[in-house]
C-alpha positions in Angstrom: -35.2 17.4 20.8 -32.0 19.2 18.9 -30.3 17.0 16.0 -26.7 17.9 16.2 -23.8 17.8 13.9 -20.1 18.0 15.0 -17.2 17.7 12.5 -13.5 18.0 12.6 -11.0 17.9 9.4 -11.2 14.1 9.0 -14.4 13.0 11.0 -12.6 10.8 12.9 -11.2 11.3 16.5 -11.4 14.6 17.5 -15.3 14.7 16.4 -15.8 11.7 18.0 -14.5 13.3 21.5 -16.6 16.3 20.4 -19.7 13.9 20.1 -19.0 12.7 23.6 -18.4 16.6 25.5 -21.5 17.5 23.6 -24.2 15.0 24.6 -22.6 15.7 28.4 -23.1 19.2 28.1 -26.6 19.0 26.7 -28.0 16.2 29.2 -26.4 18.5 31.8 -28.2 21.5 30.4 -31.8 19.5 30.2 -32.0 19.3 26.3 -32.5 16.2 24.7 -30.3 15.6 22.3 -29.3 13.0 19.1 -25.2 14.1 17.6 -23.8 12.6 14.6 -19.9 13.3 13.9 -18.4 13.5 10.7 -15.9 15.4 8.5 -15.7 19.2 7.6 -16.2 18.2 3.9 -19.5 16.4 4.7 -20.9 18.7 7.3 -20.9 21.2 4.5 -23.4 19.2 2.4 -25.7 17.8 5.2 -25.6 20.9 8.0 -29.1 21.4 6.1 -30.7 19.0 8.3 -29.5 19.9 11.4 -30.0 22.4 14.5 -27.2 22.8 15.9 -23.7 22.5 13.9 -20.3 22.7 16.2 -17.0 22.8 14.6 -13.5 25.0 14.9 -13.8 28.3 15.3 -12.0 28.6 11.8 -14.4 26.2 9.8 -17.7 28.7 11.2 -17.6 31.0 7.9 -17.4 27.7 5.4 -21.1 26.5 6.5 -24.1 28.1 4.5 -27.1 27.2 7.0 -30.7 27.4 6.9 -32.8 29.7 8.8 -32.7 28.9 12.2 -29.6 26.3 12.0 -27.0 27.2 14.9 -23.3 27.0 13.3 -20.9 27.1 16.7 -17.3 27.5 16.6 -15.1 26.5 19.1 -11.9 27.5 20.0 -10.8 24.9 22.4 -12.8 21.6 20.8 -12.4 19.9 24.3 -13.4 22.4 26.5 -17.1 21.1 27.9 -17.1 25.2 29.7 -16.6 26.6 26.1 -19.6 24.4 24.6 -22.0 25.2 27.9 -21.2 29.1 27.7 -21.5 29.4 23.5 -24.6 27.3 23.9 -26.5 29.4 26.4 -25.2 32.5 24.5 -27.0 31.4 21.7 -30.3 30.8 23.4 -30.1 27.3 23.3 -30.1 26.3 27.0 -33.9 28.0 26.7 -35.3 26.0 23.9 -36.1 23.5 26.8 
């Protein structure tokens, strides 16, 4: 199982529609999955505790990670293809 944070500028709609595309993508893809949404802001100060953290492709260089911590950055936040291709890029689509 992969904990999962998404965040957008306010932490409000658009991550919550992130949320969504991303527990799709990751059933699809076999890998059990928990997502919390939430701000940019506050995804700086919890990624910590996370596996997987997927945001804009311009918030990527603001997150400080631990080892092993994916930090994903989308350019189109809705596109389910986008998420499925970046995660299997990334190896994640294996961890399973």
């Amino acid at each position: 199982m992969i904990k999962v944070l998404v965040a957008c500028g306010c932490g409000m709609g658009s991550s919550q529609l992130i949320k969504q595309n991303c527990m799709a993508v990751l059933k699809k893809m076999g890998i059990e999955n928990t997502v919390y949404h939430t701000s940019i802001d506050e995804a700086k100060t919890i990624a910590y505790d996370y596996d997987l953290v997927v945001v804009g492709e311009n918030f990527v260089k603001s997150f400080k990670p631990k080892a092993g911590t994916v930090v994903l950055g989308l350019k189109n936040l809705m596109n389910k293809k986008e998420l499925e291709s970046k995660l299997q890029e990334c190896g994640l689509d294996q961890q399973q």
